[in-house]
MARDOLO-118236 format. One line per field, with one value per atom (N, C-alpha, C): residue number from 0; residue in one letter; atom name; x, y, z. Coordinates in nm, 3 decimals. Layout:
// MARDOLO-118236
markol <- (NUM/...)
tivo <- (A/...)
nugu <- (CA/...)
xx <- (X/...)
yy <- (Y/...)
zz <- (Z/...)
END
This chain:
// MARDOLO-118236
markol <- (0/0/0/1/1/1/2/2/2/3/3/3/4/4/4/5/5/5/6/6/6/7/7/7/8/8/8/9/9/9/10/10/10/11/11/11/12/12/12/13/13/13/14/14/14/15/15/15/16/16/16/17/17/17/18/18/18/19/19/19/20/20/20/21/21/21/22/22/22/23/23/23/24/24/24/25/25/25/26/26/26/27/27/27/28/28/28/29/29/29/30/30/30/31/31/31/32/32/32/33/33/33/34/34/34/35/35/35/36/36/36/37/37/37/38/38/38/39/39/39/40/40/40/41/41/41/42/42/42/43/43/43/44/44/44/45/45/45/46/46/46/47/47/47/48/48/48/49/49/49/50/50/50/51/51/51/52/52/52/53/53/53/54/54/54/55/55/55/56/56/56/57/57/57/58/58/58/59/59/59/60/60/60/61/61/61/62/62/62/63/63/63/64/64/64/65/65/65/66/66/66/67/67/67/68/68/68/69/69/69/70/70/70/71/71/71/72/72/72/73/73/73/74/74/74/75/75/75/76/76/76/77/77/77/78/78/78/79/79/79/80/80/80/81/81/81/82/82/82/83/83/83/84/84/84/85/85/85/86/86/86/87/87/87/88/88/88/89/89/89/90/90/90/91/91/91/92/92/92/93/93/93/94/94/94/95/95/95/96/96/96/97/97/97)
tivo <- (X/X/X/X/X/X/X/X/X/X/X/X/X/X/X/X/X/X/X/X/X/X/X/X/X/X/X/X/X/X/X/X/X/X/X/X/X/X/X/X/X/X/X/X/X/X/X/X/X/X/X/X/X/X/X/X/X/X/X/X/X/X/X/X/X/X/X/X/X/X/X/X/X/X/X/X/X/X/X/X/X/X/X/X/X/X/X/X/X/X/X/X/X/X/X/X/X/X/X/X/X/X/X/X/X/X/X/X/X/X/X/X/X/X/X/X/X/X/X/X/X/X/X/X/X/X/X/X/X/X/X/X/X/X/X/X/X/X/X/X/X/X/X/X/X/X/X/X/X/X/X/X/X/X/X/X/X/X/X/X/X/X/X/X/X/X/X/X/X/X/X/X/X/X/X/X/X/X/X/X/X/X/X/X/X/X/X/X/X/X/X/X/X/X/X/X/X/X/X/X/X/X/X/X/X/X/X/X/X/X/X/X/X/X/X/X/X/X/X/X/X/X/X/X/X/X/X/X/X/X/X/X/X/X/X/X/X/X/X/X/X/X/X/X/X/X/X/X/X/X/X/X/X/X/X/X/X/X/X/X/X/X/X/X/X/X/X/X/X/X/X/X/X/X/X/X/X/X/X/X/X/X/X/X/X/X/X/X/X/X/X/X/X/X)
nugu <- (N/CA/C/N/CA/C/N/CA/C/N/CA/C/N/CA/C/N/CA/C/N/CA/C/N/CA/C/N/CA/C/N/CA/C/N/CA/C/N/CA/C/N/CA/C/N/CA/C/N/CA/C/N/CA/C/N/CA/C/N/CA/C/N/CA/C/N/CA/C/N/CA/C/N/CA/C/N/CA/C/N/CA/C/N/CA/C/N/CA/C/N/CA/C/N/CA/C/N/CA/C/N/CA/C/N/CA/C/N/CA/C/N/CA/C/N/CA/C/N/CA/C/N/CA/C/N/CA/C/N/CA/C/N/CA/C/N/CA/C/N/CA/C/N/CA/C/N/CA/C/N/CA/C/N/CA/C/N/CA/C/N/CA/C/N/CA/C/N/CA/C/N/CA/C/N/CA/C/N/CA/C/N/CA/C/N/CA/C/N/CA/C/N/CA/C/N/CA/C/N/CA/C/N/CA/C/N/CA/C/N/CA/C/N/CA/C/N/CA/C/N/CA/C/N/CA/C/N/CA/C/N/CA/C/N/CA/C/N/CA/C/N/CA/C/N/CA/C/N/CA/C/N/CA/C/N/CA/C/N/CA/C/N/CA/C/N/CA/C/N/CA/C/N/CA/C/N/CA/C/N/CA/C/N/CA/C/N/CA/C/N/CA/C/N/CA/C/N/CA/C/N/CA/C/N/CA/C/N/CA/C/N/CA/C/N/CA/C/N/CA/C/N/CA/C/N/CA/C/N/CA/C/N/CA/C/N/CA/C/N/CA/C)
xx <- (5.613/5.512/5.391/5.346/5.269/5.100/4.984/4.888/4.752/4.735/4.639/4.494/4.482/4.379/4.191/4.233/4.073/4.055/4.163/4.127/4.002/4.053/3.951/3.809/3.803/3.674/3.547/3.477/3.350/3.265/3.183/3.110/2.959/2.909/2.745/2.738/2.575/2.503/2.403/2.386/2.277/2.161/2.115/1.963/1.821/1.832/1.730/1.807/1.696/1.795/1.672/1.660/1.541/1.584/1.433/1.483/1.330/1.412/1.318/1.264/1.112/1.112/0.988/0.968/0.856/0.707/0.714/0.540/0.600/0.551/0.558/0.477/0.339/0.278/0.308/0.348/0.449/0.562/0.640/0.725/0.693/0.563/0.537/0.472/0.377/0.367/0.442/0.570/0.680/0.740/0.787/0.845/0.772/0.659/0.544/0.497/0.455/0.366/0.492/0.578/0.688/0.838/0.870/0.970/0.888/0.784/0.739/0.761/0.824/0.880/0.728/0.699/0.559/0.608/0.455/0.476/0.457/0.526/0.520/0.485/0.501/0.403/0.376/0.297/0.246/0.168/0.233/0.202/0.102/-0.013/-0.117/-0.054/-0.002/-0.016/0.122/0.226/0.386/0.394/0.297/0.314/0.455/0.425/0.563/0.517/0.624/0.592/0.698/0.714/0.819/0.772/0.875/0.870/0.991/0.911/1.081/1.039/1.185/1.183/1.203/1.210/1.309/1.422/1.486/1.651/1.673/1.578/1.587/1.533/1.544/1.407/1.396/1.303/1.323/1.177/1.244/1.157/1.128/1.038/0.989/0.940/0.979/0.981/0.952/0.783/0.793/0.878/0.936/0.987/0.930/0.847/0.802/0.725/0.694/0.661/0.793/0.874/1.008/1.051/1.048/1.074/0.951/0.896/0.775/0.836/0.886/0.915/1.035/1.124/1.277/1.314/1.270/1.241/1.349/1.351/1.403/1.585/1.601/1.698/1.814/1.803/1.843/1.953/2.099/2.178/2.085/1.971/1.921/1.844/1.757/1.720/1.817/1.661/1.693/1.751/1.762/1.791/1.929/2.003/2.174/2.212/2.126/2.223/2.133/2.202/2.077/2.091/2.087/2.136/1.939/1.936/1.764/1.777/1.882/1.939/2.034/1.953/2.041/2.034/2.180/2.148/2.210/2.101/2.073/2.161/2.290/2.342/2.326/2.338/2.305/2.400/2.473/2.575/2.500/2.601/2.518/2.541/2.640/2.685/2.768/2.679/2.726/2.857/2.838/2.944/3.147/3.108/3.204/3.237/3.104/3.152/3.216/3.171/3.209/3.375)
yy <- (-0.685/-0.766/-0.779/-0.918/-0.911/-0.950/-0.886/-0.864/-0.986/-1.053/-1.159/-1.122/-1.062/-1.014/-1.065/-1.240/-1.313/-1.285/-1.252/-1.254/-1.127/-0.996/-0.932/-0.887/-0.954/-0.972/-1.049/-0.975/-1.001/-1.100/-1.215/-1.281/-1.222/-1.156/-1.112/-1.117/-1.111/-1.121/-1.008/-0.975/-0.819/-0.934/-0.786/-0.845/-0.790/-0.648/-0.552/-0.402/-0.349/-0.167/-0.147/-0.012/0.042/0.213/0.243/0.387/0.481/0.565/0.703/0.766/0.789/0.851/0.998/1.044/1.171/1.148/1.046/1.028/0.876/0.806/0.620/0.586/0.609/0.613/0.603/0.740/0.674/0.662/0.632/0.502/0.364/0.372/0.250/0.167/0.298/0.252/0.240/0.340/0.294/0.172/0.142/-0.026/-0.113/-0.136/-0.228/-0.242/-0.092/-0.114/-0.092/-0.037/-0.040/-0.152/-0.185/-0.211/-0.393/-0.415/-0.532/-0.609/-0.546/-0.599/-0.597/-0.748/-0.774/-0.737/-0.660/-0.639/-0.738/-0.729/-0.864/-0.821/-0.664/-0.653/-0.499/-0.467/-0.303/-0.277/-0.143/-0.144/0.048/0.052/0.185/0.259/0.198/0.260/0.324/0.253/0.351/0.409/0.363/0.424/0.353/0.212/0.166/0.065/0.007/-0.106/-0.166/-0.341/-0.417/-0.464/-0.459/-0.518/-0.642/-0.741/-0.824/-0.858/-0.917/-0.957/-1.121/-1.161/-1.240/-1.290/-1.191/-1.185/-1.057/-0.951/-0.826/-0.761/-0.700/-0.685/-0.556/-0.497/-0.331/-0.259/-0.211/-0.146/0.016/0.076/0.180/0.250/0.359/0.461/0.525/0.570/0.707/0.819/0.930/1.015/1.092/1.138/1.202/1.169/1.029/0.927/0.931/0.879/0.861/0.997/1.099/1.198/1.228/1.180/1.226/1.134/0.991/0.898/0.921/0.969/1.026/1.157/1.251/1.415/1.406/1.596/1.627/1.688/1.669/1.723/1.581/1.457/1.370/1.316/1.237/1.183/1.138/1.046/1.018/1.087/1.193/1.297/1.364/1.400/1.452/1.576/1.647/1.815/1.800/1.735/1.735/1.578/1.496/1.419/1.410/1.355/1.374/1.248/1.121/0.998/0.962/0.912/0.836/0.682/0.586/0.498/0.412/0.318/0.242/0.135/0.030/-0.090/-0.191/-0.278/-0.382/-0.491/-0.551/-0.634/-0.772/-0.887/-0.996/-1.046/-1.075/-1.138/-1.282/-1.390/-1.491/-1.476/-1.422/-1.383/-1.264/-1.161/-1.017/-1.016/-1.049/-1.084/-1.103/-1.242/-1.278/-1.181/-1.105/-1.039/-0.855/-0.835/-0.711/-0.773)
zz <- (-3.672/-3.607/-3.698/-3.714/-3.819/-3.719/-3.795/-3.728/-3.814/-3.719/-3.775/-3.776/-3.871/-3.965/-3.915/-3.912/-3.860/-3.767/-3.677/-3.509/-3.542/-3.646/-3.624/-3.689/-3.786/-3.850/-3.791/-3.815/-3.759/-3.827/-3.792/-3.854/-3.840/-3.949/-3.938/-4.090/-4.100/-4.175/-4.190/-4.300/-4.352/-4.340/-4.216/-4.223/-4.315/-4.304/-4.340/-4.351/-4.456/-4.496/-4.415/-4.343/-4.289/-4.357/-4.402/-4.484/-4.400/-4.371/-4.286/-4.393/-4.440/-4.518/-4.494/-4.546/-4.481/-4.570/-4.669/-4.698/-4.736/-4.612/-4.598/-4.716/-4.752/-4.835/-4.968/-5.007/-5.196/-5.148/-5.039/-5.102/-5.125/-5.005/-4.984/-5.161/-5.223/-5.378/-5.467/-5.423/-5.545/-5.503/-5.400/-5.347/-5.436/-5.383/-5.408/-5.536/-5.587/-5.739/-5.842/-5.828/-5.946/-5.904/-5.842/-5.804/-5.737/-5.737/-5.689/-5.547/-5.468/-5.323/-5.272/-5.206/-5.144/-4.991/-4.971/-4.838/-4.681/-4.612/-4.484/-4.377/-4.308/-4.151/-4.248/-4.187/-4.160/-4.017/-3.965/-3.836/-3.868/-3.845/-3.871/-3.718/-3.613/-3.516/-3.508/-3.564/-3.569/-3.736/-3.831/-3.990/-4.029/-4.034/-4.088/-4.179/-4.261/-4.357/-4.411/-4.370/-4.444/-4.587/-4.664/-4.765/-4.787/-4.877/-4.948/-5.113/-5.153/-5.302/-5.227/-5.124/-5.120/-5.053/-5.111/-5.086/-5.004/-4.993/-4.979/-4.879/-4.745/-4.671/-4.657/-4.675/-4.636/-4.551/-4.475/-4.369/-4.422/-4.431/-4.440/-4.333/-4.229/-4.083/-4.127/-4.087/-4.102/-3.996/-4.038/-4.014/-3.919/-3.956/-3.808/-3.679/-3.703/-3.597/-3.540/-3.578/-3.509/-3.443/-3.499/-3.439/-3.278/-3.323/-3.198/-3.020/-3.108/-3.014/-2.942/-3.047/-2.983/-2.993/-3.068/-3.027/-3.102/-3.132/-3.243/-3.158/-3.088/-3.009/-2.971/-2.990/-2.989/-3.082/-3.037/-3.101/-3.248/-3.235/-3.362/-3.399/-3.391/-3.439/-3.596/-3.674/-3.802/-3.787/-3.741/-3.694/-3.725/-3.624/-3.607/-3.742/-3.791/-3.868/-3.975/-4.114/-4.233/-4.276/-4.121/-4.203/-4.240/-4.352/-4.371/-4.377/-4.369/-4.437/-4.335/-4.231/-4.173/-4.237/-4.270/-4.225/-4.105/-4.098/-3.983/-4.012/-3.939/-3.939/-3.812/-3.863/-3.728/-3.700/-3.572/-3.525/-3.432/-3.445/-3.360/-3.195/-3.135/-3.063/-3.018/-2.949/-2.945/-2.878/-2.728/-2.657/-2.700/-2.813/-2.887/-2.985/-3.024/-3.156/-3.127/-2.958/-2.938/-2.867)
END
């Protein structure tokens, strides 16, 4: 029995890397002052910061903001996983695509 492959591929698109980091700050200068990605929101009240080239979008979390919001005892909590490094994919339709 042969298995048709399109039925199961997904149509999405990379949207953004988002990287957890523990001083938002120099990454935020190495992004920016060495690596040149201009920055597009910054938020003082969650300690976060997008950057792009472009082609590229990257979100900068601080780490222990996030931890404060979802606690350290949590599926996404740093404690139990050592992921720092999601990325964000877009589907045009979830429904269809789950």
């Amino acid at each position: 029995m042969e298995v048709d492959q399109n039925k199961w591929k997904m149509k999405f698109k990379y949207v953004y890397t988002r990287q957890y980091v523990k001083d938002c700050q120099a990454c935020y200068q190495f992004y920016h002052d060495i690596l040149g990605l201009e920055k597009t929101f910054a938020s003082e009240i969650d300690n976060n910061v997008e950057l792009t080239n472009g082609l590229v979008k990257l979100t900068l979390l601080d780490q222990d903001t996030i931890e404060r919001y979802l606690g350290t005892k949590t599926e996404f909590s740093f404690e139990q996983k050592s992921d720092r490094i999601a990325l964000s994919f877009q589907v045009n339709d979830v429904e269809q695509a789950f």
